[in-house]
N, C-alpha and C positions, 0 to 999 in steps of 0.2 A: 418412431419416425415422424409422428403429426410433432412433436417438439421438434424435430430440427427443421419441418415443414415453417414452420412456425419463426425461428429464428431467421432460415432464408428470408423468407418474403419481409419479416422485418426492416431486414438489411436494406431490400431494393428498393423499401419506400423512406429510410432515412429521409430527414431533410436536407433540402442543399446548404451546405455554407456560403457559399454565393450566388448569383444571381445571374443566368446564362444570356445574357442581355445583350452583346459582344460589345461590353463597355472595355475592354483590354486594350492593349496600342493594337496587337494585333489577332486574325480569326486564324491565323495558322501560320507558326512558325515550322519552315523544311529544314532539318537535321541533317545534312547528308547530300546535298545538292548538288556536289560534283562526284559524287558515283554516278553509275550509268543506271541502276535507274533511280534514283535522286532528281536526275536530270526530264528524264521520262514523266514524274510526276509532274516537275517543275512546269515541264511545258504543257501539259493536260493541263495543271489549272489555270495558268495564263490564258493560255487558248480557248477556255469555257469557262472561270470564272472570273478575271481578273477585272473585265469593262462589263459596262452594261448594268441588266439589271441586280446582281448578288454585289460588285461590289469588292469583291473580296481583298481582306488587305492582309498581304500575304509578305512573308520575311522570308528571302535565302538565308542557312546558316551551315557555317564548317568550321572546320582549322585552319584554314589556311583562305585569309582574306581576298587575293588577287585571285585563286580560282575560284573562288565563288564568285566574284564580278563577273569573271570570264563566264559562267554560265547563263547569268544574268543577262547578259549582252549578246550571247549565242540564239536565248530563246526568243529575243526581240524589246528587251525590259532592263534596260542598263540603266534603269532608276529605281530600282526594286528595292529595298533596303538590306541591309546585308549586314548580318550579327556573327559574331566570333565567338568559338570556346571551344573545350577539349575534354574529351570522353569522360578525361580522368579525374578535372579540375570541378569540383562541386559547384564554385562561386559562380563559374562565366556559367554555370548551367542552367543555376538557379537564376541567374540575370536573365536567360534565354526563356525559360519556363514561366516567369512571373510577369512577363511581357504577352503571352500568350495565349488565348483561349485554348487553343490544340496545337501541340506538337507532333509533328510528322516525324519518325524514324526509320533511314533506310540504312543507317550502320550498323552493318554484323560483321562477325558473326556475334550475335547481342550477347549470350553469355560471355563474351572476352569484352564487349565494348558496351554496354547496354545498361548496367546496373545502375550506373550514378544515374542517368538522365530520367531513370524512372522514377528515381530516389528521388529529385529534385520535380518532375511534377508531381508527386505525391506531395510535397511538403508545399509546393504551393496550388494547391489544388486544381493543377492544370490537365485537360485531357488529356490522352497519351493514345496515339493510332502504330504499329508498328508492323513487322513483315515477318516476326519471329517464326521457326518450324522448329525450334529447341524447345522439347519438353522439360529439359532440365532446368533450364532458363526461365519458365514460367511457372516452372511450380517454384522453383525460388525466390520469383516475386511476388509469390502467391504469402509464401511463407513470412517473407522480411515486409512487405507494404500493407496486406489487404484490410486489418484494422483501420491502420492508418489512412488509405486511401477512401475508408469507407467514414470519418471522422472531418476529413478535408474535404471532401466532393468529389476529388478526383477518381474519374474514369479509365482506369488503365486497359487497353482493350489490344490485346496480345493475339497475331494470327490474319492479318486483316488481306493477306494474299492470296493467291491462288491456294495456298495451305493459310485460313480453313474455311474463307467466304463459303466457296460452293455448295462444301459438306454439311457446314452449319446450319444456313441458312435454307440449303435442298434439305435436310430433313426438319426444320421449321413450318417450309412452303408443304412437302407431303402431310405432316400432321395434321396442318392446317385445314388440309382439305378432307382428310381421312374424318375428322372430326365433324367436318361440315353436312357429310356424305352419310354416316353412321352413327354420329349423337355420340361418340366415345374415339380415343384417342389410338393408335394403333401400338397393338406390344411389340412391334418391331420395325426397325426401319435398318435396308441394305441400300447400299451405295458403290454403282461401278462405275470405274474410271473406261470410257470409248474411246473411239478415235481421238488422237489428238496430235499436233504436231508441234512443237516448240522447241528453241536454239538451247543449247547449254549453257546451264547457269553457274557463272563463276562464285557469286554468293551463296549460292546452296552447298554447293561443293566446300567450299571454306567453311561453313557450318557443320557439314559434316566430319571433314577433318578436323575439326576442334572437337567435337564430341567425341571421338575415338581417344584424340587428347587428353581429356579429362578424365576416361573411365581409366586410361596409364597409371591419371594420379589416384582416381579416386575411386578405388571399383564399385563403392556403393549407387554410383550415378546409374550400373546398370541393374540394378533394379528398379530402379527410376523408371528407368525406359520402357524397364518390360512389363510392368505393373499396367494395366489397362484404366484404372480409376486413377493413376498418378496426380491427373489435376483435380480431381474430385475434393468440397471439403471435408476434411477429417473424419472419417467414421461414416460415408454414405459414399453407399458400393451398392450395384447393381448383379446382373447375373450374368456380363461379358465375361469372356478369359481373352487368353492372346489374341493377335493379329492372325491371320491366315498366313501362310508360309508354304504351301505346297499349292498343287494343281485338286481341283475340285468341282465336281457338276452340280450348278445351282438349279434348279426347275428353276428360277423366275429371273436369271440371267444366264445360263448356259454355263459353258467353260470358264474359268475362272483359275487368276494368279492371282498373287502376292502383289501388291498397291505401294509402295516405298513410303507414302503419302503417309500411309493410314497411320505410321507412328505418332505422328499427331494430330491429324484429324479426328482421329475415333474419338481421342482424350478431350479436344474440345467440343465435340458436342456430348460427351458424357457431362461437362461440368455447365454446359449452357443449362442443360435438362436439371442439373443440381440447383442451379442458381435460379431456374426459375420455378424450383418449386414441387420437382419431379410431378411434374401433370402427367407424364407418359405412362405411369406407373411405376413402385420399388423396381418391377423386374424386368424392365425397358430393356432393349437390346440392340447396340445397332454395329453394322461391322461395313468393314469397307475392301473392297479388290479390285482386281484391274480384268475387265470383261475381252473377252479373247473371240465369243461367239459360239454356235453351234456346229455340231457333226465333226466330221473328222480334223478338218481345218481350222475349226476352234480349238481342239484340243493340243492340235501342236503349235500351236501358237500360244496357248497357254504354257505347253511344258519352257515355248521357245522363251519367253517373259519369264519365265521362275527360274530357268537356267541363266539369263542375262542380268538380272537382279541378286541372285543371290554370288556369281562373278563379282560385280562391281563391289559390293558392300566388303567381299573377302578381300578385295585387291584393295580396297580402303586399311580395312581393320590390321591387314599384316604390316606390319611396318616397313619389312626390304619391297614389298610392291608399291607402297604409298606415293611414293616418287615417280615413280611409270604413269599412274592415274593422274597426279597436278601436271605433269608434261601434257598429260592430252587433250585438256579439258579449259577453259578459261582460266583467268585470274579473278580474284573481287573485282571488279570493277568492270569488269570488260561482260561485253554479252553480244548477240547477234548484230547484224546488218539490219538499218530498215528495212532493205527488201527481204529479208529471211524473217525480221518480224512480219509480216505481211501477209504471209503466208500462213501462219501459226494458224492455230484456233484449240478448240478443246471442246468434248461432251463429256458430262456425267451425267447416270441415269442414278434416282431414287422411288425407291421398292419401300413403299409402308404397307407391313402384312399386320391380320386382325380376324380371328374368329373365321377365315375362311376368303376376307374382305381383301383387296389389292387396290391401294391409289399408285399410282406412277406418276413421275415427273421428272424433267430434266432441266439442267444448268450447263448452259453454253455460251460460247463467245466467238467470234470468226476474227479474235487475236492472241497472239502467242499467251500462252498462259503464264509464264512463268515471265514475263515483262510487259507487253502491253497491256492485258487483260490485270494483270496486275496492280499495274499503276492505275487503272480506274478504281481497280477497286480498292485500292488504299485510300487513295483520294476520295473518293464518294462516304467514305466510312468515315473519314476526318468531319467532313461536310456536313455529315449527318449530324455530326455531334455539336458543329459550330450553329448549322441554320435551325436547325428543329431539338435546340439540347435538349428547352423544356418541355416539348412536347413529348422526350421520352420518358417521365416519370422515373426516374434510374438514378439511384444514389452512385456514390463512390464506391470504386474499390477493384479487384481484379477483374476484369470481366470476359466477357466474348462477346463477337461481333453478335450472335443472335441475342444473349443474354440482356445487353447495353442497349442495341438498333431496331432488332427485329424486325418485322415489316416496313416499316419507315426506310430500312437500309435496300430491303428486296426492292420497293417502286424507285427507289432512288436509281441502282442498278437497273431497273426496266429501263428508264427515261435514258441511260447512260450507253444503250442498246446491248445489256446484256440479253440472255434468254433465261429466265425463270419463269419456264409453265408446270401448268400438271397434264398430262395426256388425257385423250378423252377418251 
């Protein structure tokens, strides 16, 4: 294992091929700019970075020319510049990507639409930020790019949403301090989903049904799925098994369901902890659920969460109900009201256990998580990559938000008024 210890950390201090200077026309090309939240983004960095002091020279991009001015014009910047091309077409891509320090991508569901534009900053060694929760989709740009991207510079950096900021970077932040605390790193870290409230996401859902999609064609994707090291590289596997899937009493969060999340959040921070060297230890463990709380009330809210989760996923999976679920639920594109975002927010709590030892800490937002919360965090992660590249010592190649940003992304996110503490 010291040999593929070894090979890792190789990787993450390759040399750059270029030089993160933002000598490029532009600090961040948006991909996607008339979806709804395309548009969310759009207006978060106009609104905080686009005058003053960052500067930021920022590109709308779509297929379709006249809405994307429309967007431009909507969020106050009808001089914005505005690039063309199409999911499918490699050349307007690479036109788009070679112009770019960082590309922003909010077209999914990315396994149907996602591959060329990866292809294309890969090949010109441009950052890459995007909103994926398809494991199958990132381990197969794990597989077709990550040489490659690690030879160009390019940072591909898959996850940068509400699926998997929190998880990643909340068991980062716990480690961090477990290590601070105790001189040694923690063999465990859990992760509960709390209160939260957020609108229906018509992109999540469309991702979803495309993965049911593909397991029709291709049933090997579900093992893909079910594999807990999926994104792990080659032959470095820990001591996780599955996801949780039923009701269960934690001592150090109570009652406890099924997290829908955790399919690919576990997987990314299993491959962050790969990528950076397995400091946690070979036999690191971390798992993720949705916290329901204590005594009797926790518990049936727990069963009432595992009864409600494991409905939706069946009414997906079947086929004669699939069409009853898209009737109820958004389209792409479509998502809440402002005032319904507004309302939103989200808590997760992180549990690093060690030798007897407990750090706590939580990640929170008082905006919808699955669109406003989001869209900072997409955007702060892009940012990260454009203002502070060199400061992250971070070759190319497939990465994760903790793996590429780490701490640099956690203060970025404070100042952006997330909450990342540790409990005292």
């Amino acid at each position: 294992m010291d040999f593929v210890r070894r090979l890792l950390y190789e990787a993450r201090m390759t040399t750059l091929p270029r030089t993160r200077d933002r000598s490029r026309e532009f600090d961040i090309v948006l991909w996607g700019a008339t979806g709804y939240t395309g548009q969310l983004v759009a207006d978060y960095l106009v609104r905080n970075y686009l005058h003053g002091d960052v500067g930021l020279r920022l590109a709308l991009a779509g297929r379709n020319e006249e809405k994307v001015r429309r967007v431009a014009a909507d969020i106050g910047e009808p001089e914005l510049p505005i690039l063309v091309g199409d999911s499918f077409d490699a050349p307007s891509l690479d036109s788009i990507a070679s112009r770019a320090e960082v590309v922003i991508t909010t077209v999914g569901p990315y396994a149907k639409y996602g591959a060329e534009l990866v292809a294309a900053c890969v090949r010109n060694g441009t950052d890459y930020c995007d909103l994926s929760g398809e494991t199958q989709f990132v381990r197969a740009m794990i597989d077709t790019h990550h040489e490659e991207a690690q030879r160009t510079g390019a940072r591909i950096v898959h996850c940068c949403g509400f699926d998997s900021i929190p998880s990643d970077l909340g068991a980062l932040m716990v480690q961090g301090e477990f290590k601070r605390r105790h001189g040694k790193y923690a063999s465990e870290v859990k992760m509960a989903a709390g209160k939260m409230s957020w609108g229906p996401c018509g992109g999540t859902l469309a991702s979803m049904l495309n993965i049911f999609e593909e397991i029709g064609k291709n049933p090997a994707i579900r093992k893909v799925l079910g594999d807990p090291y999926a994104l792990n590289p080659k032959g470095v596997r820990g001591a996780d098994k599955g996801d949780q899937t039923g009701v269960r009493y934690d001592r150090h969060l109570g009652w406890t369901g099924p997290f829908i999340m955790a399919a690919i959040n576990t997987r990314i921070v299993r491959r962050s902890h790969a990528l950076l060297g397995l400091p946690w230890g070979e036999d690191f463990r971390y798992s993720e659920v949705m916290s329901a709380g204590k005594g009797p009330r926790g518990f049936m809210r727990a069963v009432s969460c595992t009864g409600g989760i494991a409905a939706l996923v069946g009414a997906i999976a079947f086929p004669p109900t699939r069409p009853l679920v898209v009737k109820r639920l958004p389209a792409p594109g479509e998502g809440p009201s402002e005032e319904a975002r507004a309302k939103g927010y989200f808590n997760t709590y992180h549990v690093a256990i060690g030798d007897g030892e407990v750090v706590r800490g939580i990640v929170a937002d008082r905006r919808d998580p699955g669109y406003g919360s989001t869209a900072v965090m997409l955007s702060e992660a892009a940012l990260c990559l454009v203002l502070q590249g060199e400061e992250l010592e971070v070759g190319g190649g497939i990465l994760t938000p903790a793996s590429a940003m780490g701490e640099r992304l956690i203060e970025r996110l404070r100042s952006a008024g997330l909450t990342l503490e540790i409990e005292s």
